[in-house]
C-alpha positions, -999 to +999 in steps of 0.1 A: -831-457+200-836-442+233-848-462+261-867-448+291-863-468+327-884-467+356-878-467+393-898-480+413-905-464+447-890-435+429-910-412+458-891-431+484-857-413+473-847-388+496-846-349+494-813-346+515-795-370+485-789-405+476-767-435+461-780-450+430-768-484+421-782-495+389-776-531+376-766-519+342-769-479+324-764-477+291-761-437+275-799-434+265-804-446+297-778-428+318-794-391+301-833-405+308-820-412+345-808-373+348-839-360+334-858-381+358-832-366+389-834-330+368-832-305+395-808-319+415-772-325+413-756-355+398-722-365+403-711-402+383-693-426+404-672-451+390-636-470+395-603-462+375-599-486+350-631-494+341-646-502+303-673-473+298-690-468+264-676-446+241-707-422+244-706-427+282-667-414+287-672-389+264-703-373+281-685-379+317-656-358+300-679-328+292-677-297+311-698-291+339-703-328+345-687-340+379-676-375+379-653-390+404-631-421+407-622-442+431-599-476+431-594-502+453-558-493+458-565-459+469-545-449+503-568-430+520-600-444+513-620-422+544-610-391+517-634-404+491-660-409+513-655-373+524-656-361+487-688-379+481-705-371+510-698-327+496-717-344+464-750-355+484-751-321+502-783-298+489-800-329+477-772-343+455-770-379+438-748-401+432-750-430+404-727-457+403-715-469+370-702-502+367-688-502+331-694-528+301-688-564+309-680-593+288-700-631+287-683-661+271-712-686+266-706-721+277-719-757+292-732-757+325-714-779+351-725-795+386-696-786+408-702-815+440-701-800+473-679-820+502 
């Protein structure tokens, strides 16, 4: 089932290109976010390593999709920031993905502070 989001302040995007940070982007929501941005160029941000859904990795691996990694070990961080910044010119987004997580339910505690 295909869920539609909705940004609030979507007018207050700008034309010259921006970072999207979404708190979580599942598929149906990741293709409703790029026909809400349709126009405009989208590039998928994400670190190497990362658990993506199935449906997610395999639409970042079609053609004509540009999605970029970056990881914390990188040596010359200053050279992804130069990619990216190509990927905002002519009005180009970026959306961050931050991959699947994992929740182990469990008591709540009262950690004392000093």
């Amino acid at each position: 089932m295909s869920k539609k989001i909705e940004i609030h302040g979507e007018h207050n995007i700008p034309k010259e290109g921006a970072l999207i940070i979404p708190g979580r982007l599942d598929f149906s929501e990741m293709l409703h976010l790029e026909k809400i941005l349709s126009g405009r160029k989208i590039s998928w941000l994400c670190e190497e390593g990362i658990v993506l859904d199935t449906s997610v990795r395999s639409y970042l691996e079609r053609e004509g999709v540009t999605a970029v990694t970056f990881s914390a070990k990188d040596q010359a961080p200053e050279a992804i920031g130069d990619t990216l910044k190509t990927h905002l010119s002519d009005g180009g987004m970026i959306v961050f993905l931050s991959g699947l997580v994992t929740a182990h339910d469990g008591e709540v505690c009262h950690i004392q502070a000093n």
